[in-house]
One Martini backbone bead per residue (centre of mass of N, CA, C, O) as a GRO file, in nm:
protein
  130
    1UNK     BB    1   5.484  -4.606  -2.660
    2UNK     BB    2   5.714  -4.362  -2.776
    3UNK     BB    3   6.068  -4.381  -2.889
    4UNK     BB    4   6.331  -4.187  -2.941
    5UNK     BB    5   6.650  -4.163  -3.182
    6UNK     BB    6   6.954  -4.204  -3.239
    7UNK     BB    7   7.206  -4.300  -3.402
    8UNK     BB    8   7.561  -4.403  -3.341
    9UNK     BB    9   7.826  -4.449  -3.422
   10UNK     BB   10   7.910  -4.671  -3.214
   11UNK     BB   11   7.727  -4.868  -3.266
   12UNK     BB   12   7.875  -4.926  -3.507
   13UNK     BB   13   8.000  -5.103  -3.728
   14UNK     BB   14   8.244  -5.127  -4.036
   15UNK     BB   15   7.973  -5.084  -4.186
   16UNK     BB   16   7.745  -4.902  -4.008
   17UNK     BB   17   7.596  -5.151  -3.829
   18UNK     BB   18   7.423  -5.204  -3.579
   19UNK     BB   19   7.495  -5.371  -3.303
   20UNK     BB   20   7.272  -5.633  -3.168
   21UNK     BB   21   7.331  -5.526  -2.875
   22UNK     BB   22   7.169  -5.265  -2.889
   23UNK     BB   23   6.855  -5.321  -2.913
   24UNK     BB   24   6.905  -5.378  -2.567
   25UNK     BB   25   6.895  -5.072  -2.526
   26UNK     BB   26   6.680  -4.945  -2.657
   27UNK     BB   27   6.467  -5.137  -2.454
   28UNK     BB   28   6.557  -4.990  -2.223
   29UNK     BB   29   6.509  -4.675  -2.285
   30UNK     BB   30   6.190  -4.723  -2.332
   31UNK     BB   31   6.117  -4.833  -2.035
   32UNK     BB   32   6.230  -4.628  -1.896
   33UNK     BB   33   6.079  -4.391  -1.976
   34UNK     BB   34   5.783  -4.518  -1.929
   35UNK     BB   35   5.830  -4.514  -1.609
   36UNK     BB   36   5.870  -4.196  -1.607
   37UNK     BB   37   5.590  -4.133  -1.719
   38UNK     BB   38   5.463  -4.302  -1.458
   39UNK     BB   39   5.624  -4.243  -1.214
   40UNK     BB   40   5.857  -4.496  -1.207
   41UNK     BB   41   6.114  -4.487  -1.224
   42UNK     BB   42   6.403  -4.685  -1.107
   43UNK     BB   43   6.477  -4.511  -0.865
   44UNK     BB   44   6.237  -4.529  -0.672
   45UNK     BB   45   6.222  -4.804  -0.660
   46UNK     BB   46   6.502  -4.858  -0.518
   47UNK     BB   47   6.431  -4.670  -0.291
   48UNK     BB   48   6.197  -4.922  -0.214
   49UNK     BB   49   6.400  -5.182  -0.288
   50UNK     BB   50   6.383  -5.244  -0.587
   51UNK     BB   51   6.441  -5.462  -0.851
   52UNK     BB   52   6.475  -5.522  -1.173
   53UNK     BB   53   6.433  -5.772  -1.365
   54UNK     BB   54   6.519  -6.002  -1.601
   55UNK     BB   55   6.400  -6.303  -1.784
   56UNK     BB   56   6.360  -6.232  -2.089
   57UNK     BB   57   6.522  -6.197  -2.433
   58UNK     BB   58   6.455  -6.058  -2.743
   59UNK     BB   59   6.508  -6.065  -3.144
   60UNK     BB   60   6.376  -5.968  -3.458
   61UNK     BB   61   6.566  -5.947  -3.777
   62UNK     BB   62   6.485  -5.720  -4.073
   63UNK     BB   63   6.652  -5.496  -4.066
   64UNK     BB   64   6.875  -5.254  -4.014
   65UNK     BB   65   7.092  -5.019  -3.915
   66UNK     BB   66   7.212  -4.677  -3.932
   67UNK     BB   67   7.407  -4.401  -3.890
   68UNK     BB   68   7.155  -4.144  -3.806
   69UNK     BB   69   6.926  -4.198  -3.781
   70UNK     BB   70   6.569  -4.214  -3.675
   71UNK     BB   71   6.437  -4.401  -3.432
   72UNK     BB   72   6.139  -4.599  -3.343
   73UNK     BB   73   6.030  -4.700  -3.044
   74UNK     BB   74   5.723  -4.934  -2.969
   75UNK     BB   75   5.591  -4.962  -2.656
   76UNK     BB   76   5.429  -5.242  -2.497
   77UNK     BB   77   5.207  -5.426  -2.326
   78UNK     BB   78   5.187  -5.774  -2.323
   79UNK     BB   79   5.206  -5.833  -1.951
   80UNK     BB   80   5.034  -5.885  -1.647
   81UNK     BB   81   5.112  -5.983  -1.309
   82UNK     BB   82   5.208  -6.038  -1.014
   83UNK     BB   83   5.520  -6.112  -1.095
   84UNK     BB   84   5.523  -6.014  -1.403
   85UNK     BB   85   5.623  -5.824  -1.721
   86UNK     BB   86   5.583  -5.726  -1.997
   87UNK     BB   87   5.705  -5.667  -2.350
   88UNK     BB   88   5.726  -5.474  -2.669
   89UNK     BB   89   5.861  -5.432  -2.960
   90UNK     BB   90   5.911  -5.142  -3.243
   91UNK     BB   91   6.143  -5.098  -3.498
   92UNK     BB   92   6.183  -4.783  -3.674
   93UNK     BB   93   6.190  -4.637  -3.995
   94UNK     BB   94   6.020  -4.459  -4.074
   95UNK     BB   95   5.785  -4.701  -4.133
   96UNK     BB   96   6.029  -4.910  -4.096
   97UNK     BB   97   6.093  -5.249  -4.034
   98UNK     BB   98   6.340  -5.391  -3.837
   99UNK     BB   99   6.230  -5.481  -3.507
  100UNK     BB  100   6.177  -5.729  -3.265
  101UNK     BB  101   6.071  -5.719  -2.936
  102UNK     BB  102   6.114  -5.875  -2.617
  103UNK     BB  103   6.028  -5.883  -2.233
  104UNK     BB  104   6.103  -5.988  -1.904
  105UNK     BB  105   5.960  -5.939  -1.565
  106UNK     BB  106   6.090  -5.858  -1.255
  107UNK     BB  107   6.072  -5.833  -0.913
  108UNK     BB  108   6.356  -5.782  -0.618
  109UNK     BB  109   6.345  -5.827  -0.274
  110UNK     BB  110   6.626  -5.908  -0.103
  111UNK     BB  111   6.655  -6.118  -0.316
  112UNK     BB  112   6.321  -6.169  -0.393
  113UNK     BB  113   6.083  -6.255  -0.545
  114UNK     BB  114   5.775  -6.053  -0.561
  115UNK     BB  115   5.524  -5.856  -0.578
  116UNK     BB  116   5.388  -5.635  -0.681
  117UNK     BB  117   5.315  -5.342  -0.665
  118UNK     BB  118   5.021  -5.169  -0.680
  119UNK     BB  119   5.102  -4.917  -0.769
  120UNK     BB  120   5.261  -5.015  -1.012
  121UNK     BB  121   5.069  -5.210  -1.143
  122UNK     BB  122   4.858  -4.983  -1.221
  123UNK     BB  123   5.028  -4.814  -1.361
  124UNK     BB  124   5.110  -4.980  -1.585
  125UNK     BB  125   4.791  -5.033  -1.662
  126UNK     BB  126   4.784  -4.691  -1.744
  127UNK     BB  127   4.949  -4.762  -1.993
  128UNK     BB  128   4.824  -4.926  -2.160
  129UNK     BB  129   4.572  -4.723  -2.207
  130UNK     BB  130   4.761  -4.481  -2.361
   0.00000   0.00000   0.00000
């Protein structure tokens, strides 16, 4: 999947240079996309009592972003089992790598890891070959 956005002046340190904390914040908006053109918004799933947990964030970085840019987060899934699943991301400008981002994530009801629920996790698999 890919995710488009801008750069925001906000975002950015007293050089103009997006402070290393927003690209977690792009790696969740593009995640959050991801589930809800896959029809499981992360809405719907707390409505079933779910919440998504993060479980592992990385990031390793190429090259700066700068306010106004228009930027490419280019989500894979990496790996999906009963209970975690992973992303990637490639984040570009024009196609210029900037940085490289990893997540892994479980599911937790009532406050305990969970097994994916079926129906989650087929959408999931049906967007990795999307």
């Amino acid at each position: 999947m890919v995710y488009r956005r801008r750069v925001q002046f906000y975002e950015t340190d007293a050089q103009g240079v997006v402070h290393h904390s927003n690209y977690f914040r792009y790696f969740e908006e593009a995640r959050g996309e991801f589930l809800r053109n896959l029809g499981v918004p992360y809405s719907r799933l707390r409505s079933m009592g779910y919440e998504v947990v993060l479980l592992e964030a990385r990031c390793s970085f190429k090259k700066p972003l700068y306010y106004d840019e228009e930027v490419t987060i280019e989500l894979d899934i990496k790996d999906i089992n009963r209970y975690t699943f992973s992303f990637t991301y490639k984040v570009t400008v024009d196609g210029d790598l900037r940085a490289e981002g990893f997540t892994r994530h479980c599911v937790v009801k009532e406050g305990k890891i969970v097994s994916l629920p079926e129906e989650i996790r087929t959408r999931v698999l049906q967007g990795r070959s999307a």
